[in-house]
N, C-alpha and C positions, 0 to 999 in steps of 0.2 A: 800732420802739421809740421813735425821736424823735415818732412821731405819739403813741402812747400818752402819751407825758411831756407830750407838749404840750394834752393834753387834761384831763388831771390839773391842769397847772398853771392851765389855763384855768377848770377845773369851780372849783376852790378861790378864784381870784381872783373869779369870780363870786359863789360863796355868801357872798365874805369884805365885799364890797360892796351884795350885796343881798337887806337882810335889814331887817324891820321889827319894828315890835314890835306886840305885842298887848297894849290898854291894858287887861285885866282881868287877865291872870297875868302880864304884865311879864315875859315872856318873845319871845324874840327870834324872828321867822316869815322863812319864805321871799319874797323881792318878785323875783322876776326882771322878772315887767311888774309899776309905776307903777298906781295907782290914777288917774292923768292917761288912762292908755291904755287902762286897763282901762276905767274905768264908761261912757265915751261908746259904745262897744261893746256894752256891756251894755242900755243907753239905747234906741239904734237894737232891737237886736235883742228888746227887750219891747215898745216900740212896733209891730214888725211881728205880735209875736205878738198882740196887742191889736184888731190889725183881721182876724186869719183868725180869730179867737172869740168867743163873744157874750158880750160882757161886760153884765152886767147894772146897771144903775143905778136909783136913785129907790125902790128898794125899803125894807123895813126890815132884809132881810137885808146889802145893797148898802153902808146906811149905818152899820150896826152894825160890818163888816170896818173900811172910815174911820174911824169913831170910836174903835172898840182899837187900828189903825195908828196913828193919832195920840198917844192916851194912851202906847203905848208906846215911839213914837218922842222924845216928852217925856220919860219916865222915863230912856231912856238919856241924854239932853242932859243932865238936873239930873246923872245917875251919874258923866256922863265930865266936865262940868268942874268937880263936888265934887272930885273925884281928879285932878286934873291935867292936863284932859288938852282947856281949851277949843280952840273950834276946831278938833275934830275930825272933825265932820260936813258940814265948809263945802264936802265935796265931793257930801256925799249929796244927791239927790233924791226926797223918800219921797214914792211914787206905792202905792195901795191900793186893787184891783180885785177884785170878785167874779165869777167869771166861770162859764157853761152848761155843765156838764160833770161826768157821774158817778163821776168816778177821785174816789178817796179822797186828795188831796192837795193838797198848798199850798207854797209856794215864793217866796224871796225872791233876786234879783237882784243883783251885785255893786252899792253903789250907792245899796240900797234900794228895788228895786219890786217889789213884792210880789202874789203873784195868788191864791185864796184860789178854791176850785173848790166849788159847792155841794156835791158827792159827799162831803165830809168835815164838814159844817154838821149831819148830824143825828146823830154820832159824837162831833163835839165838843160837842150839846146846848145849848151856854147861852153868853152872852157870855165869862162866864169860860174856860171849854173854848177858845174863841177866843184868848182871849189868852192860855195858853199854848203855843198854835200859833205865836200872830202873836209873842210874846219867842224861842221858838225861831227862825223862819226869820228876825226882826231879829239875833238873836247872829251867824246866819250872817255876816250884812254885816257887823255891825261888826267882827267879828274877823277880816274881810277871808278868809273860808274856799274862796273862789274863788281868789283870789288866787294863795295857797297850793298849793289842787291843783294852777291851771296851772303853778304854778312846776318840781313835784315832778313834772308830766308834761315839761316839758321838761327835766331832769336824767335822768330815765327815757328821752330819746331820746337824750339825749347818751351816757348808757352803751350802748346797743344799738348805735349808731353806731362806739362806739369799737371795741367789739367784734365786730364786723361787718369793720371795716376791718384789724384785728390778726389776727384768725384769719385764715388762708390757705386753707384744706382745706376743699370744700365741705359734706361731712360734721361733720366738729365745728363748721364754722358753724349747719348745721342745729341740730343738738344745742345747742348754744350760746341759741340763739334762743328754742327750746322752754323752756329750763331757766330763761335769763332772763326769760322771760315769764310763766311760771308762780311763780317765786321771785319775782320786784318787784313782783307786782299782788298774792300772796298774803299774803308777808311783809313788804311795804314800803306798795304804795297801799291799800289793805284797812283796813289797821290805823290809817294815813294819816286815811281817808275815817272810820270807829269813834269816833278818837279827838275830830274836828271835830262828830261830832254830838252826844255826850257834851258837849264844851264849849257847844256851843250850847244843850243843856238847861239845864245848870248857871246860864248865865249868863243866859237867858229864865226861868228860877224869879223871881229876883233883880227881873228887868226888870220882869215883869207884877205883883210884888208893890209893886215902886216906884210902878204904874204904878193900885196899887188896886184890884187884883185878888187872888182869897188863893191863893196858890201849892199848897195843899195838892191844887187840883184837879187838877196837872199828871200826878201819876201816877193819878190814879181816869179822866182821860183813857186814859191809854195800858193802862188795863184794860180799855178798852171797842174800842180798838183792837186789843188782843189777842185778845180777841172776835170781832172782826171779820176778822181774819185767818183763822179758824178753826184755827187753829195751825200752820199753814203758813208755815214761813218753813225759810232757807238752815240750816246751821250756824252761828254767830257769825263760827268765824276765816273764813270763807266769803262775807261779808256786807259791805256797806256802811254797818251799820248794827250795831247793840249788841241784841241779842236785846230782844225786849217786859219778859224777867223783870228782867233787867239793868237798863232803861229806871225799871219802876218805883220798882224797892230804889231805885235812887239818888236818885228825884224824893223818895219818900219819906226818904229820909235828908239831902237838901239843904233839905228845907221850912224847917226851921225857921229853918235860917241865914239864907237869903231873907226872912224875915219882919224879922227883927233887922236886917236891914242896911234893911230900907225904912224902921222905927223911925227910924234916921238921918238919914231926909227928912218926919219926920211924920206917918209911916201908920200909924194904928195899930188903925184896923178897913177890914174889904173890902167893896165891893160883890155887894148882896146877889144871891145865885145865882137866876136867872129860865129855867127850860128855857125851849126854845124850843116853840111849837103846833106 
């Protein structure tokens, strides 16, 4: 019993300490590790993946990823210290890699480094397609969405441990184990993981539109990825991700706000849309 109390008291003293915030909904996130300990971690471990893959460079595909990394990485800058919030990226290092490989995906780094796989270049079709790729996996960073999970996974071992050590009985520790495994990943990190990539849309609308690109393409994107799925996906509450139908309604029903808020900083026509050969 004194152990349980004491892990309670401890889970609570932590969360009541370390906790940040997210400078777009100004709302308060999980930090158990420091963005100090996090990104050189992060840093190291995309540098090693950068030399087992063939990263491509000098090409037009190679320099077109940099150039919308960039534009977008500016777009968040003027965003965050319009709103308060300079100095926010003094820890970032945006690095933007196109890299040999036919998986359909792209991926940013606590941190900001970003790797962009050709597999997903003839889906996303056009510079624009790209930068609403590259404002999504940028939202991830800024809204520190690593961070986050590790935090929620370490709170997620601290319950298992506590209850691990409180139950006695081999059998309802069994049971116990099952139920919490299935219960936190279903109903706790699932949802967790759903809600982070929703905000990462929301907020890469916004980014790519600051950044002069027209956000309307963000959901005709993910119809061509829906596409390309052939419809194959998990359940939703099942998922790490927000179903394709989900994805779009909301690109689509966010566009317009994202447009009005780039107005803000002077945008008020996009670059015009060029597929790619």
């Amino acid at each position: 019993m004194k152990f349980k109390n004491s892990v309670v008291i401890y889970g609570t003293i932590l969360l009541f300490l370390s906790c940040a915030t997210n400078p777009f909904s100004g709302k308060k996130t999980l930090a158990l590790v420091s963005n100090s300990q996090l990104f050189p971690t992060s840093f190291a471990q995309y540098d090693e993946f950068l030399t087992e893959n063939k990263v491509i460079t000098g090409t037009n595909d190679a320099e077109m990823i940099k150039r919308v990394g960039q534009r977008i990485a500016a777009a968040s800058k003027q965003w965050l210290d319009a709103n308060g919030y300079n100095g926010y990226l003094k820890e970032y290092k945006w690095e933007y890699n196109l890299v040999n490989d036919k998986t359909v995906n792209a991926w940013c780094m606590p941190g900001g480094k970003i790797v962009f796989y050709t597999g997903i270049l003839p889906i996303a079709q056009s510079e624009t397609g790209v930068a609403a790729i590259m404002g999504h996996e940028v939202s991830h960073a800024l809204a520190n969405h690593g961070q986050q999970r590790m935090s929620a996974g370490m709170l997620q071992q601290i319950g298992e441990v506590a209850g691990n050590v409180a139950i006695k009985d081999d059998k309802s520790r069994e049971m116990f184990n099952q139920a919490y495994g299935v219960g936190t990943t279903v109903g706790v990190m699932l949802p967790f993981s759903r809600k982070h990539e929703t905000e990462a849309d929301k907020i890469g609308l916004t980014l790519m539109a600051i950044a002069g690109y027209n956000p309307d393409e963000a959901s005709e994107l993910w119809k061509r990825m829906k596409a390309n799925s052939g419809g194959k996906a998990p359940p939703e509450f099942l998922s790490t991700h927000p179903s394709n139908d989900t994805r779009i309604s909301n690109l689509s029903k966010w566009s317009f706000n994202a447009k009005l808020e780039a107005k803000k900083f002077g945008v008020t026509s996009f670059i015009e849309i060029h597929k790619f050969h």
